[in-house]
FIKOLZA-1660 file (N, C-alpha, C; in steps of 0.1 Angstrom, whole numbers, plus 5000, padded with zeros to 4 digits):
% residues 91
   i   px   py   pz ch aa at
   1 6728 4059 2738  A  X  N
   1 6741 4052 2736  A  X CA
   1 6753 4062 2737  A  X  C
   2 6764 4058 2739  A  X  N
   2 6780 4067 2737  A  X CA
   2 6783 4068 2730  A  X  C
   3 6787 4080 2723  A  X  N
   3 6797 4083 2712  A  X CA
   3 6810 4071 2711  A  X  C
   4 6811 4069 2703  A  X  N
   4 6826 4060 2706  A  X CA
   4 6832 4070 2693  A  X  C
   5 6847 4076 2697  A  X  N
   5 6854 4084 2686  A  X CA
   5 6870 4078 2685  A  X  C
   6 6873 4082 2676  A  X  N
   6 6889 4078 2677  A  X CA
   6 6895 4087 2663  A  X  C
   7 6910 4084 2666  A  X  N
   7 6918 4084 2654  A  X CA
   7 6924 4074 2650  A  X  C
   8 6924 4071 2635  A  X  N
   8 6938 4059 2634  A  X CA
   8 6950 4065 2627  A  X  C
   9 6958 4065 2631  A  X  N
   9 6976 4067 2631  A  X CA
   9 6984 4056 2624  A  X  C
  10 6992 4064 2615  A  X  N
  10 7005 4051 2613  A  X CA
  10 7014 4054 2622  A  X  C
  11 7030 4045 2618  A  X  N
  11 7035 4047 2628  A  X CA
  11 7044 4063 2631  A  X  C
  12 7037 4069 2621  A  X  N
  12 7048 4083 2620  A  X CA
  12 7037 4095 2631  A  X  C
  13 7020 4091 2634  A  X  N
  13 7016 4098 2641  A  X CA
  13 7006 4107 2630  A  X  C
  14 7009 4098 2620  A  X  N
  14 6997 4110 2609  A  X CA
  14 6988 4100 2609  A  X  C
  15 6970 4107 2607  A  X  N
  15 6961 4102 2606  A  X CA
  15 6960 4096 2588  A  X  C
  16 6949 4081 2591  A  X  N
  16 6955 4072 2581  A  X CA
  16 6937 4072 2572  A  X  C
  17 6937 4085 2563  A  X  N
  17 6924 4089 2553  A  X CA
  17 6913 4069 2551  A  X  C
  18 6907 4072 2550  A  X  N
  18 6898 4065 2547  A  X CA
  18 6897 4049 2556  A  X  C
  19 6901 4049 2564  A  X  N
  19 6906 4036 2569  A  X CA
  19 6891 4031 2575  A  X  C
  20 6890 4015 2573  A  X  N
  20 6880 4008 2574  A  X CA
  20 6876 4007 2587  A  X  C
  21 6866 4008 2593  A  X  N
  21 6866 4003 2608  A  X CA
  21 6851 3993 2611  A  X  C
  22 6853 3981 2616  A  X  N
  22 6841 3971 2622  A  X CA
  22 6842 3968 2633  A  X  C
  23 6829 3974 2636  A  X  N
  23 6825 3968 2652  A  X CA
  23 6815 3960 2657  A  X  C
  24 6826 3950 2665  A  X  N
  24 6819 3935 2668  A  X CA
  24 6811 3938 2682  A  X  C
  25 6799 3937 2686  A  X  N
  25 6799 3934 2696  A  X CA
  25 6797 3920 2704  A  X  C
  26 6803 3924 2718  A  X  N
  26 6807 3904 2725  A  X CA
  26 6797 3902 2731  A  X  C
  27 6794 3891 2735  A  X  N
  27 6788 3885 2747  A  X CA
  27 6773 3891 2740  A  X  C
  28 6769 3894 2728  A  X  N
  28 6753 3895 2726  A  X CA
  28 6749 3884 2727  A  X  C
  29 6739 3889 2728  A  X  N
  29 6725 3881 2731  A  X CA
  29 6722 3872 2719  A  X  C
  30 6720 3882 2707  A  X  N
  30 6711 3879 2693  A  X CA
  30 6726 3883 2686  A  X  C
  31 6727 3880 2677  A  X  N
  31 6739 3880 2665  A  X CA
  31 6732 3889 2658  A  X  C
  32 6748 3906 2663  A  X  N
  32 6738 3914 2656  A  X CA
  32 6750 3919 2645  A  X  C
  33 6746 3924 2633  A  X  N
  33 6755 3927 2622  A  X CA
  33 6765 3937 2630  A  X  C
  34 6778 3936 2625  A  X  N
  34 6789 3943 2628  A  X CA
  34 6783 3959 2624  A  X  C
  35 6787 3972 2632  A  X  N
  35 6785 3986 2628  A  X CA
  35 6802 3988 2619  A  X  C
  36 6798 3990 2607  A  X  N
  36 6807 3998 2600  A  X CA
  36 6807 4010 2599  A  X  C
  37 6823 4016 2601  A  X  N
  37 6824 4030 2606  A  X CA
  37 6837 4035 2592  A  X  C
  38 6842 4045 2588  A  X  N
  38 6850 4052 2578  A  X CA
  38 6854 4058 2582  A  X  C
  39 6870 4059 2586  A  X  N
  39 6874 4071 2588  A  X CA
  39 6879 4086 2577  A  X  C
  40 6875 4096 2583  A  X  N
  40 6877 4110 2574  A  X CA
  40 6888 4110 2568  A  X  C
  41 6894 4123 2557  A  X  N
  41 6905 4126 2553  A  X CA
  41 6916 4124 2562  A  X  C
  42 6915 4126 2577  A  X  N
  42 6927 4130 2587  A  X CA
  42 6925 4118 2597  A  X  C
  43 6917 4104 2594  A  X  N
  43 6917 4097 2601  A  X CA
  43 6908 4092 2614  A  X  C
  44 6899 4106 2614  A  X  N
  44 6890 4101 2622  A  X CA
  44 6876 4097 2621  A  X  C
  45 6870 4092 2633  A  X  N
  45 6859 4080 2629  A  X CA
  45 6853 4085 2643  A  X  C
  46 6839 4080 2639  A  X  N
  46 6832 4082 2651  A  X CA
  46 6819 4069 2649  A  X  C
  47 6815 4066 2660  A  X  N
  47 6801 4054 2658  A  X CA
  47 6793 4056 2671  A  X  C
  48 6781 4059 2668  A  X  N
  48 6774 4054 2682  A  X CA
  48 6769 4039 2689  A  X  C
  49 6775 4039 2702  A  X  N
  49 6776 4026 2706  A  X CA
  49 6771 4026 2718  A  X  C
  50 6762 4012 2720  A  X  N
  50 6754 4009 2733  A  X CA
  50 6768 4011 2749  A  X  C
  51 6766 4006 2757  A  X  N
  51 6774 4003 2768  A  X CA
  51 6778 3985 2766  A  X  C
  52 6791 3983 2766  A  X  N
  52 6789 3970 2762  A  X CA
  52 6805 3968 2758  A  X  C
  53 6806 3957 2752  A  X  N
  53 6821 3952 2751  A  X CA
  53 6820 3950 2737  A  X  C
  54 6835 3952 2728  A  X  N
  54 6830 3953 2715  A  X CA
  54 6845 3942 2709  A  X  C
  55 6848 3944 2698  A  X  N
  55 6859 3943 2693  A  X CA
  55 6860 3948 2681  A  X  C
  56 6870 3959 2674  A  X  N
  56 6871 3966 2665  A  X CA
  56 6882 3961 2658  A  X  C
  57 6878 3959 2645  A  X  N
  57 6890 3954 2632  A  X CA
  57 6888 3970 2624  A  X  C
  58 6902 3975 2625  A  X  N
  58 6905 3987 2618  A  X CA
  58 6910 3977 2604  A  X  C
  59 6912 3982 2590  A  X  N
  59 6920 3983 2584  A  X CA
  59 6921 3991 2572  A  X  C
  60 6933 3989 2569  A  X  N
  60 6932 4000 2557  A  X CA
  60 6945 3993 2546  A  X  C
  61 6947 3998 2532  A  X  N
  61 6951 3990 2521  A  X CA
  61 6970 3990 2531  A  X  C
  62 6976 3979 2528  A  X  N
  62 6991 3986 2533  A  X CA
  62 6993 3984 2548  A  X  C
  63 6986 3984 2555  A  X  N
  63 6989 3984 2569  A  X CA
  63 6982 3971 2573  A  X  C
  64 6990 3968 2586  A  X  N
  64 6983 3951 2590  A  X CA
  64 6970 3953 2597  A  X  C
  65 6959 3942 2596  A  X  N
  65 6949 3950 2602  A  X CA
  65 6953 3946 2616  A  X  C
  66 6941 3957 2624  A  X  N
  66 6946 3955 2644  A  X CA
  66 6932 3953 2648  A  X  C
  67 6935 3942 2658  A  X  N
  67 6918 3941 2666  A  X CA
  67 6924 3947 2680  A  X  C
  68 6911 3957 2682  A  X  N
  68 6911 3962 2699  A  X CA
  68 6900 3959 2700  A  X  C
  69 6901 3958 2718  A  X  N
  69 6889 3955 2723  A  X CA
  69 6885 3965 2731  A  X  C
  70 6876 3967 2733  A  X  N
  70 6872 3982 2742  A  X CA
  70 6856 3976 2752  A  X  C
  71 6857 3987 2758  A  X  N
  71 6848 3983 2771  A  X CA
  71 6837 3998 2772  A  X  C
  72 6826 3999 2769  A  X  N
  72 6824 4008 2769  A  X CA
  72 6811 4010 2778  A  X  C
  73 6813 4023 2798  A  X  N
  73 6810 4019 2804  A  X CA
  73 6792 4024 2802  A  X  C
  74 6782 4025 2805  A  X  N
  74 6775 4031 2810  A  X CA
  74 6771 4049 2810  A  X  C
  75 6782 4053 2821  A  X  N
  75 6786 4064 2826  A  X CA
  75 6796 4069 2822  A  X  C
  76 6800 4061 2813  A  X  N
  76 6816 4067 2805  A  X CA
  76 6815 4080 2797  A  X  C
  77 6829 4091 2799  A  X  N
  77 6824 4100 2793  A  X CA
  77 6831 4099 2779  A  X  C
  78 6823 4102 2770  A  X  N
  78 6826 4104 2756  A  X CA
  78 6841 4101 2754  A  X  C
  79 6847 4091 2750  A  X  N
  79 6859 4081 2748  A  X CA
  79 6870 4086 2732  A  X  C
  80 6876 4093 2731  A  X  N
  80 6887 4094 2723  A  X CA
  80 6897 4084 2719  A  X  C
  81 6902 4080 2713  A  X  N
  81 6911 4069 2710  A  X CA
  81 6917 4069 2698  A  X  C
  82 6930 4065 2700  A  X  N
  82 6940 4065 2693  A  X CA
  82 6947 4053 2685  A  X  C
  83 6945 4051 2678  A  X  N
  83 6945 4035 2672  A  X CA
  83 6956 4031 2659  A  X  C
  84 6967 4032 2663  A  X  N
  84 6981 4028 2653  A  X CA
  84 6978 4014 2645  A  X  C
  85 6982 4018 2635  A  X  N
  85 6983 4006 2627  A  X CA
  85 6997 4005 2621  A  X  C
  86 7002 3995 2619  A  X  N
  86 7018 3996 2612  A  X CA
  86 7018 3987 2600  A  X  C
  87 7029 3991 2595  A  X  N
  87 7030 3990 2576  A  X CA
  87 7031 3976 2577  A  X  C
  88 7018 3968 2565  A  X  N
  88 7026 3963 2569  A  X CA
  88 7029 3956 2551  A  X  C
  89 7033 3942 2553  A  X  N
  89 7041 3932 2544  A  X CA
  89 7034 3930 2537  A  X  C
  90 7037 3929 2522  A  X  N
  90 7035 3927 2511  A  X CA
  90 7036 3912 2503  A  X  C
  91 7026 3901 2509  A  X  N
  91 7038 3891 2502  A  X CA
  91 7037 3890 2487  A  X  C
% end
């Protein structure tokens, strides 16, 4: 499988400690449990992931959560990513 890595960012560019990360994968076959990933002190996260199409719910306390979708090929070289979340509302 591929590394899948990233950072998550607020909107100031600082990495966001402990932020939650779930990855869905699409179009399976069998319904398989989401991989739960944590990001470090400075925001980063890492998961090993088949070749496949996923969708990823970041969140963390205070910020709105964000779904990305990512494509991850085969032959792909080890993928970095950068993943903003913004503050958000309180109601």
């Amino acid at each position: 499988g591929s590394a899948f890595s990233g950072t998550v960012k607020d909107p100031a560019g600082a990495g966001i400690p402990k932020a939650d990360i779930t990855i869905y994968r699409r179009n399976a076959v069998t319904k398989l449990d989401p991989q739960k990933a944590k990001a470090d002190d400075e925001g980063n996260f890492a998961a090993p992931l088949e070749p496949g199409t996923y969708t990823i719910v970041v969140m963390s306390p205070g910020f709105t959560t964000r779904y990305v979708g990512i494509d991850i090929k085969p032959d792909a070289p080890k993928q970095g990513m950068s993943i903003e979340l913004i503050i958000g509302h309180i109601c």
